[in-house]
C-alpha positions in Angstrom: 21.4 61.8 5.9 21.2 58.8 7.9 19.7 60.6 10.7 17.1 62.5 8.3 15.8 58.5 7.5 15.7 57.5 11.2 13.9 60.8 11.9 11.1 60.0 8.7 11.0 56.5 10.2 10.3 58.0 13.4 7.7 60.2 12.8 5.7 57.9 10.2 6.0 55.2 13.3 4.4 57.3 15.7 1.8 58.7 12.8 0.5 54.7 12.7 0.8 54.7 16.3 -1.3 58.1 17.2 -4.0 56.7 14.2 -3.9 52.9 15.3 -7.2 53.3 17.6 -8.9 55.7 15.0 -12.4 54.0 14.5 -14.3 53.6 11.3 -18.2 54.8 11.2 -20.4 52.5 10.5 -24.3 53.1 10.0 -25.6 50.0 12.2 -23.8 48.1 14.8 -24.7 45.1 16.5 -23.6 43.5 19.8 -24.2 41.2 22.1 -25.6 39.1 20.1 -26.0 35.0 19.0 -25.2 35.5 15.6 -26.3 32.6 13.6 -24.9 33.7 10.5 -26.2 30.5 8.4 -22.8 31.3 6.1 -21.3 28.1 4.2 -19.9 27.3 7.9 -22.9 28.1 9.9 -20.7 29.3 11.7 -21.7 31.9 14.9 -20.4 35.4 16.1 -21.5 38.2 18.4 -21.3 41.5 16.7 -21.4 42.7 12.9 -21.1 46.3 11.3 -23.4 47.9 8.4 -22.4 50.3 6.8 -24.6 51.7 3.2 -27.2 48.5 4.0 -24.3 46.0 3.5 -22.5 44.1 6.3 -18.9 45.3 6.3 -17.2 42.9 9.3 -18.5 40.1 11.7 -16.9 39.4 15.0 -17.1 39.3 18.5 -18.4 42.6 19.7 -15.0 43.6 21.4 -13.7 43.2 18.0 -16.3 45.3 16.2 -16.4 48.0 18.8 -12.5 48.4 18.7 -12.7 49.1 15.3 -15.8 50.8 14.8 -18.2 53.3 15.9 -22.1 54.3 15.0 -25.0 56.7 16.2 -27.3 53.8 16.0 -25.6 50.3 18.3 -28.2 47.5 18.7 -27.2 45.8 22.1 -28.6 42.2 21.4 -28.6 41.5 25.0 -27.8 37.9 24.4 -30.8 37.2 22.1 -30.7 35.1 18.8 -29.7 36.9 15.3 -30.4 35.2 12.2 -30.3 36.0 8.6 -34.1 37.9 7.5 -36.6 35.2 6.7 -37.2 35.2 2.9 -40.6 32.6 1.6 -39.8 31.5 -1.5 -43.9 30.8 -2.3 -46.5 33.2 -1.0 -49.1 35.2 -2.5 -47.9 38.9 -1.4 -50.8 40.5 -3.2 -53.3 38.1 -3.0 -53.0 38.5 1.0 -52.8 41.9 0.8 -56.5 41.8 -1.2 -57.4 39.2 1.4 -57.2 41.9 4.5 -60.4 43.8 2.9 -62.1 40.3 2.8 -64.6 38.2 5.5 -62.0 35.5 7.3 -63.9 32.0 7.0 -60.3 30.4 8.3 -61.5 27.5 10.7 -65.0 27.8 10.2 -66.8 24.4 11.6 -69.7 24.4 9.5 -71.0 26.4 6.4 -73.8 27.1 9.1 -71.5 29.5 10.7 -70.5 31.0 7.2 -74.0 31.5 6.8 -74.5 32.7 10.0 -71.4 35.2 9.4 -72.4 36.4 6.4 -76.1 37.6 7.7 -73.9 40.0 10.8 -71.5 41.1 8.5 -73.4 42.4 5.3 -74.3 45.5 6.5 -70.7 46.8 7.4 -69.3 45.1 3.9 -68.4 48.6 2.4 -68.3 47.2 -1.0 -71.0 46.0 -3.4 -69.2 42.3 -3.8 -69.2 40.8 -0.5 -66.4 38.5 -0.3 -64.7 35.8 1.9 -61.7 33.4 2.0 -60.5 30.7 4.2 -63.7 28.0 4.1 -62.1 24.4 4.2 -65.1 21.5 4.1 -62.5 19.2 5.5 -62.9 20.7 8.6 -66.3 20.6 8.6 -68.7 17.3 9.4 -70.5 16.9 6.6 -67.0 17.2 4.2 -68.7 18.3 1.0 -69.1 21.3 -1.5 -71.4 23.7 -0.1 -74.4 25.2 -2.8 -75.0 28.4 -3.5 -79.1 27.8 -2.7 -79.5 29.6 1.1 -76.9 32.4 -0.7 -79.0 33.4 -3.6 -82.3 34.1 -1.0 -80.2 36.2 1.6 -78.4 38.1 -1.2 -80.7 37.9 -4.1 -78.9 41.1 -5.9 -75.8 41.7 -4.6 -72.8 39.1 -5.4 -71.0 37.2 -3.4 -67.8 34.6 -3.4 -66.3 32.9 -1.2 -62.9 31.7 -2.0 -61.9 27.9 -0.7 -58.8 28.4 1.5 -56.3 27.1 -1.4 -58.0 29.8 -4.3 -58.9 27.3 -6.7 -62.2 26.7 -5.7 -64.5 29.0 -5.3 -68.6 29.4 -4.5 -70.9 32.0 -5.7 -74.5 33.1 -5.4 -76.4 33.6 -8.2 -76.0 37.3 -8.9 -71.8 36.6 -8.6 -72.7 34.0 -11.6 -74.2 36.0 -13.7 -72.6 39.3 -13.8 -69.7 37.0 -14.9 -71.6 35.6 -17.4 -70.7 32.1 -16.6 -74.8 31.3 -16.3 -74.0 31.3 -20.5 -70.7 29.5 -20.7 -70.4 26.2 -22.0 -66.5 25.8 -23.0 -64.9 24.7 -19.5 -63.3 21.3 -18.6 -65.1 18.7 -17.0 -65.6 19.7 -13.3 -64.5 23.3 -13.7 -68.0 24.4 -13.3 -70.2 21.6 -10.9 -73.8 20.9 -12.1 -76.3 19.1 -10.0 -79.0 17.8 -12.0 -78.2 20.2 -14.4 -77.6 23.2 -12.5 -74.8 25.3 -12.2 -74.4 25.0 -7.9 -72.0 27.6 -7.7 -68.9 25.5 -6.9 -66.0 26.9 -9.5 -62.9 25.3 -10.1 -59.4 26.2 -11.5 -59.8 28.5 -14.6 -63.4 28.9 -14.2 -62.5 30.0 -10.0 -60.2 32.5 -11.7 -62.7 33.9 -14.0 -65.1 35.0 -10.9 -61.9 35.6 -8.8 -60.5 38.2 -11.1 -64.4 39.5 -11.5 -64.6 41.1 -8.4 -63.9 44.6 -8.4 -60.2 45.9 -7.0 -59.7 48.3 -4.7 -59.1 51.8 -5.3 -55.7 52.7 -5.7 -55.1 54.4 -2.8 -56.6 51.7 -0.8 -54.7 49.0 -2.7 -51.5 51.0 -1.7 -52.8 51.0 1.9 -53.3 47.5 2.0 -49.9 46.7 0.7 -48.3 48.7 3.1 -50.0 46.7 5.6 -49.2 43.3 4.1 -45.9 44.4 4.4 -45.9 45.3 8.0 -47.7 41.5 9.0 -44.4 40.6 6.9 -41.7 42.1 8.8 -43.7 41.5 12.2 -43.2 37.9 11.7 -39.2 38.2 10.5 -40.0 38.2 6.7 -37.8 40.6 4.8 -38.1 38.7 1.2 -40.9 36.8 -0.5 -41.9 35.6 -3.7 -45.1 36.5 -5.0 -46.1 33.3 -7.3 -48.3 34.6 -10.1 -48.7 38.1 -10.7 -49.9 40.1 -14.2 -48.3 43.0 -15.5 -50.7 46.1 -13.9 -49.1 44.8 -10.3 -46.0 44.5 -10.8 -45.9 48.1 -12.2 -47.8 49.1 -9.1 -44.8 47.1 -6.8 -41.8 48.5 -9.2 -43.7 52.4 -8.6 -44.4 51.9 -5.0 -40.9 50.6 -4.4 -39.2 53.4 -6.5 -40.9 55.6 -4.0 -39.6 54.0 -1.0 -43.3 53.1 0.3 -42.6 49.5 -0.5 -39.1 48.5 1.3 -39.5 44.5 1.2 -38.0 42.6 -0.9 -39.7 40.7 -4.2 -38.9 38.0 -6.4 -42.3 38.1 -8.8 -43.5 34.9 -11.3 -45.0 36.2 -14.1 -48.4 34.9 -15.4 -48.2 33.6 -18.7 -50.4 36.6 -20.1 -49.0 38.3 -23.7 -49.1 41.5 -21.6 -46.1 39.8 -19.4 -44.8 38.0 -22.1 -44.7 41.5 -24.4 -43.3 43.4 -21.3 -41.2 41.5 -19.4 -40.2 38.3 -21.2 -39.4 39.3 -24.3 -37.6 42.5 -23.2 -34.9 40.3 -21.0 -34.7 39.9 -16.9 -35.6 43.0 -14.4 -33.3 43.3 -11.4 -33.6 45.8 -8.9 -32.3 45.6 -4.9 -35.9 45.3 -4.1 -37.7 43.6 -7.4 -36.2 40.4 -9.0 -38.3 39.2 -12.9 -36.9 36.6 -14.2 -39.6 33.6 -13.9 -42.6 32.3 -15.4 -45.4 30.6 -13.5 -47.8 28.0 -14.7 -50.5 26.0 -13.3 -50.2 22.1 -14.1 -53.0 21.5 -11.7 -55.2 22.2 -8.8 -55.2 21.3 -5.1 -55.7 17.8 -2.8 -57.9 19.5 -0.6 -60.7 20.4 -3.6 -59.4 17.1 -5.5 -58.1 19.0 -8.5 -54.6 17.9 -8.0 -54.4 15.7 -11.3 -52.9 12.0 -10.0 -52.2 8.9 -11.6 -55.2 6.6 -10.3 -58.5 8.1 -9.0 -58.8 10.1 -5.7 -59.2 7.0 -2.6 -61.6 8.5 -0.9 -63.8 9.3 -4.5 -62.9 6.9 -7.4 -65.0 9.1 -10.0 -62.4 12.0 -9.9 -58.9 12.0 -10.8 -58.1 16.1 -10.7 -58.2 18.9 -13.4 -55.1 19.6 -16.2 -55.4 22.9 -15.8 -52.7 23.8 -18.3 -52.2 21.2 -21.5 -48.9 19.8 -22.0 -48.2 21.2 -25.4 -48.6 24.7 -23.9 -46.6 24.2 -20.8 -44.1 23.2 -23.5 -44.5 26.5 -25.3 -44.0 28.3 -22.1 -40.6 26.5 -21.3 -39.5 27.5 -24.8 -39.9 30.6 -24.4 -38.5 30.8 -20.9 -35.6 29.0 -22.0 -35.0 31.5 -25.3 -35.4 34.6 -22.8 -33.0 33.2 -20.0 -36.4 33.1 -17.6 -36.7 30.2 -14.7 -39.7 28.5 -14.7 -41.6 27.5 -11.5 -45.0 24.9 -12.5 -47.1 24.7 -10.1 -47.6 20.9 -9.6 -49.1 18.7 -7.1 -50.6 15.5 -7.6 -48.4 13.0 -8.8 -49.7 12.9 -12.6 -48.8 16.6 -12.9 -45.1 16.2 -11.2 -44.6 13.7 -13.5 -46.0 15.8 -17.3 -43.4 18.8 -15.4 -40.6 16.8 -14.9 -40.7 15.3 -18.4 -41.4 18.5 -20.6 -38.2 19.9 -18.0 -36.1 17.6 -18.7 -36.5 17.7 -22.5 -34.9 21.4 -22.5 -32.7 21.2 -19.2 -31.1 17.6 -20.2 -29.1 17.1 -17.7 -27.5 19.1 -14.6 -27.9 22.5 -15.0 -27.7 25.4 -12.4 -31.3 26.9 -14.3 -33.3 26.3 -10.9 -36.3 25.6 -13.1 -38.8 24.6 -9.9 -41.6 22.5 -9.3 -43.7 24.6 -6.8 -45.6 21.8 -4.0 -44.6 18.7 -5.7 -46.5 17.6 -2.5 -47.8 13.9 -4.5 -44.5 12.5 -6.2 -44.8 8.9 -8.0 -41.4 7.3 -6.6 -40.5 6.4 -10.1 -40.3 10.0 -11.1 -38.5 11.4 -8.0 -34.8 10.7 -9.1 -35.7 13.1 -12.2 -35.4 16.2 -9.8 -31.8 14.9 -9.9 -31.2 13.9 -12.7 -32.4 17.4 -14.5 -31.5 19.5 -11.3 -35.3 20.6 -10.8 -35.7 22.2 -7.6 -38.9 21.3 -5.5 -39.9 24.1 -4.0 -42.2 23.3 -0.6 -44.5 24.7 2.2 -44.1 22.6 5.5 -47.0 23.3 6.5 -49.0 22.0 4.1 -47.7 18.7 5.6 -49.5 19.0 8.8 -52.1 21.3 8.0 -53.3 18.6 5.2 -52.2 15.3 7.6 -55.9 14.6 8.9 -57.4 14.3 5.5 -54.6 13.5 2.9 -54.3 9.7 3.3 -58.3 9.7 2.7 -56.9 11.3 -0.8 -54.3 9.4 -1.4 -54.6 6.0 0.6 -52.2 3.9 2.2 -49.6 3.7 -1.1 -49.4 6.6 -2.2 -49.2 8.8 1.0 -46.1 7.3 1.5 -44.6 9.6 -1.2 -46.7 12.6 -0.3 -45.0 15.8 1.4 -41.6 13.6 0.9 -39.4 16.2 1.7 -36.3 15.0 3.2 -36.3 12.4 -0.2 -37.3 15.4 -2.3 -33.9 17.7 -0.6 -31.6 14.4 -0.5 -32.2 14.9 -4.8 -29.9 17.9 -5.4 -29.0 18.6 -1.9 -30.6 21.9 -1.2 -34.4 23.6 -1.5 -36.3 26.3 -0.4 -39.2 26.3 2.0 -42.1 28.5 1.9 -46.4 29.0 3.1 -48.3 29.6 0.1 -49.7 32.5 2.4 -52.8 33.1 2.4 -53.2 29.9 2.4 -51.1 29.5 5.4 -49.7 31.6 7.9 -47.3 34.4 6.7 -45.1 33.3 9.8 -41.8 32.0 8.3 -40.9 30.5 12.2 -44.6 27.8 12.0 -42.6 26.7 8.4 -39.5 26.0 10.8 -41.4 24.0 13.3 -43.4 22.2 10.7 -40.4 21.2 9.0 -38.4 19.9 11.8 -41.0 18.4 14.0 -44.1 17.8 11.3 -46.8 18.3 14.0 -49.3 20.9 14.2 -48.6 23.8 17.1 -50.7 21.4 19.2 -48.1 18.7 19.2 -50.1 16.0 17.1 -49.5 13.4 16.3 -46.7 12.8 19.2 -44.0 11.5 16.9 -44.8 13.3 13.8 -46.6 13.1 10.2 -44.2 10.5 8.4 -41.0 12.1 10.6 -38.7 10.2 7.9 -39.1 12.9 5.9 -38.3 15.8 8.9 -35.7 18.4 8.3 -32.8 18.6 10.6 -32.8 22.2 12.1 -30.0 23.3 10.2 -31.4 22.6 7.1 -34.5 23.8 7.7 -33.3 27.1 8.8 -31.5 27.1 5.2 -34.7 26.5 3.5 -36.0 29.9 5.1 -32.9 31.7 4.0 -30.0 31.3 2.0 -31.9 28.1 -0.5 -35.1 30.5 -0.6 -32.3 33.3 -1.7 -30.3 30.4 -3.9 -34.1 29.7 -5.6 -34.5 33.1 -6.6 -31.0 33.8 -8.0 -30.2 35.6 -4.8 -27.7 34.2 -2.6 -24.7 36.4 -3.8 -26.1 39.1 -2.1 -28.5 38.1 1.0 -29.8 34.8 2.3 -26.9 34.5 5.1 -24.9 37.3 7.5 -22.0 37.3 5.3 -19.8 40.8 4.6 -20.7 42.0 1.4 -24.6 41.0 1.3 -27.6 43.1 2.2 -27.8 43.7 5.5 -31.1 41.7 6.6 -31.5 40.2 9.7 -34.1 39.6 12.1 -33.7 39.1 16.1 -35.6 36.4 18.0 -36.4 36.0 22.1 -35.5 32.2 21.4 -32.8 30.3 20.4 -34.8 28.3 17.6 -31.7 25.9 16.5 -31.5 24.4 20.5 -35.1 25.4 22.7 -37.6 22.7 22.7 -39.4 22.4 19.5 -42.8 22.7 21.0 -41.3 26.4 22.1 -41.0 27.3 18.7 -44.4 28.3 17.0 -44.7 31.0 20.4 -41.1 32.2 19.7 -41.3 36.1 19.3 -39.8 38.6 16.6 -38.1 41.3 18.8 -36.6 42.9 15.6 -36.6 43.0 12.0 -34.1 44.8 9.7 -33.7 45.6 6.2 -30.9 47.0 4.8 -29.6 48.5 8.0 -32.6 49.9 8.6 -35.0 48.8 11.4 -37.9 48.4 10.5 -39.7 46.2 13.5 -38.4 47.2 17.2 -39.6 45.5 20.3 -36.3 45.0 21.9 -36.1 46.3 25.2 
């Protein structure tokens, strides 16, 4: 009997022996690698496996490849790995529209517009000619053009040209009154700019939206097509998340469809507009969580922007004392909207950036949040923040939700806003993460570039890709590396409910990642804005490959 057991024992010793080296398959292997895997360590490693789009072990790569084989190994060839990019405030379908439209970013003069416009007309397939991107900050004369030379060179065919920020826009006279806002009478002071009594084809805030969402959409098929290449500009640059900040119910069907049907593979958290469709839909019927689609936010619009001086402040504008900004949404219904949010278990995320709109957000939140709360209710920008109101982000656990390059894209004018005092507590984001210790980081593209490595550089060194000014915009408020890379990734993921399950190279999450020709945590900074995407991956599957 004895000898029977040692026999057993024998055999099931050398079974475990012979099956020691057996090798589990995995879908995706990586090796070879710097592995920044921006976990709660940020701690670094060589190799990882993926196995069903999740990762499933991290090591060095003798490690992984002594326990694991794959059809598909990515040899990293020493090159930097990092957790996929996620913006946690874009415009996704905005800047897909935007690729059917006339470029006017960093136009000198409305001359040029002007100038562009008369080449271009012909080959404008559509009826509505349209462009976006004009900034009259960067021009000489710094004013509001007038739709006057617009309405002779296109006396019956419309046209609007969208102010790089959206919420200004100019149209001719045949934009105005297929619009019908020749007739209307019931906007806000400065919504709709009169000279002399007429209407000069400068729109603001609602009435900017009204002409905006005027202009005839695409087809379908072409709206799909230019999706699909929105998406691919996204992954070229190592995006593999964003957050589309306002959307109404129609385009979020079409994302939910398109994504159902595997033509849409990045990955969305979407803000709802405050519309009864949404509300009716979405809202009311509880959150919508898919792998690729998160729903569970409303967005409202306090206020307008610095550069158009809509952005509602405390004290007049420096630079023009007779303007103090636009309430674009009243306080009462911002507080129906968080009551609603708060009844429905929905974040909310108000856009807010002059100091006097910060300030109404912060208040009405705190009123339902109370005190800490892990809610994430957001204040989207919160680029103008009166110093008395900044503990409240605290105090109420409101998350400001930034784009760094705002900071230096704005730098050249803002002070002429804001003046001496009160630039001090503009783009104050190392004070604004130092509140609850974390925050995600974003572009607002189009309004900036979609490239989530310029929100890196912009953060850390607060210069422009030209290296001005040499020590940086107010460098107080810089980002350390490390923390700026977490505003890109697992905070942006943390903002949108996410970082369970991607945000950081951890086993068990999706597997995202992206692979860069530079080490962007130790190269020179003034490397990083030329820093190249070699490979983007989502879900173990590759999606970008220029790795040779």
């Amino acid at each position: 009997m004895l000898k029977k057991i040692i026999f057993i024992i024998f055999l099931l010793v050398l079974y475990l022996g012979s099956n020691a080296h057996v090798k589990m398959k995995a879908d995706l292997i990586l090796i070879n690698g710097k592995v920044c895997t921006g976990d709660e360590k940020f701690s670094y490693a060589e190799a990882f496996a993926v196995k069903k789009g999740l990762f499933i072990d991290i090591g060095t790569t003798s490690q992984i490849l002594k326990h694991y084989d794959s059809d598909s190994i990515i040899d990293a060839k020493g090159n930097s790995v990092y957790p996929g990019f996620i913006d946690a405030h874009s415009h996704f379908f905005g800047y897909a529209l935007s690729l059917r439209e006339l470029d006017l970013t960093g136009i000198r003069s409305f001359r040029e517009i002007i100038d562009l416009l008369i080449r271009r007309k012909d080959s404008c397939r559509s009826e509505w000619i349209v462009g976006r991107g004009w900034d009259q900050n960067l021009w000489e004369k710094k004013e509001f053009p007038d739709r006057s030379e617009l309405d002779i060179l296109f006396p019956d065919r419309p046209v609007v040209l969208i102010r790089i920020d959206g919420h200004v826009v100019l149209a001719n006279g045949e934009a105005l009154k297929r619009t019908g806002i020749l007739e209307l009478n019931d906007y806000k002071y400065g919504e709709v700019e009169k000279k002399n009594g007429r209407i000069t084809g400068i729109l603001s805030e609602n009435a900017a939206d009204l002409m905006r969402n005027s202009i005839p959409l695409p087809s379908r098929s072409e709206e799909v097509m230019l999706l699909q290449l929105a998406q691919k500009n996204c992954f070229a640059a190592g995006l593999t998340g964003v957050t589309d900040a306002g959307l109404d119910f129609p385009v979020v069907n079409l994302f939910d469809s398109l994504q159902q049907h595997d033509l849409l593979k990045i990955r969305l958290y979407v803000m709802l507009n405050p519309t009864e469709e949404n509300i009716q839909n979405f809202i009311d019927v509880g959150q919508y969580i898919t792998p690729r689609l998160t729903i569970r936010s409303i967005k409202i619009y306090a206020d307008g922007s610095l550069g158009s001086r809509t952005a509602l402040l405390k004290a007049p504008y420096s630079d023009d004392p007779s303007k103090s900004g636009i309430q674009v949404t009243s306080p009462d219904r911002i507080m129906e909207l968080c009551s609603l949010a708060a009844q429905s278990g929905y974040q909310v995320n108000t856009h807010a950036i002059g100091d006097s709109a910060v300030s109404v957000a912060l208040k009405i939140y705190g009123e339902f949040l109370k005190g800490k709360n892990d809610l994430r209710w957001r204040i989207e920008h919160a680029q103008v923040v009166d110093p008395q109101d900044i503990s409240l982000f605290g105090k109420y656990s409101i998350i400001p939700s930034i784009q760094s390059t705002h900071a230096t894209s704005d730098m050249k004018w803002a002070p002429d806003r804001l003046g001496k005092r009160r630039i001090r507590w503009a783009y104050a984001y190392k004070n604004l993460l130092d509140e609850n210790g974390w925050l995600p980081n974003g572009t607002d593209f189009p309004v900036e570039k979609i490239s989530p490595l310029l929100t890196f550089y912009a953060a850390v060194a607060r210069q422009d890709i030209n290296g001005y000014p040499d020590k940086g915009f107010q460098p107080e408020n810089a980002l350390s590396r490390e923390e700026a890379l977490k505003s890109i990734t697992i905070w942006a993921a943390k903002a949108g409910f996410a970082e369970n399950t991607r945000g950081s190279i951890d086993i068990g999450k999706m597997a995202d990642f992206v692979i860069l020709d530079h080490d962007i945590m130790t190269c020179p900074l003034k490397e990083i804005p030329s820093v190249k995407v070699l490979m983007t991956v989502i879900g173990g599957e590759k999606i970008i490959d220029n790795l040779k």
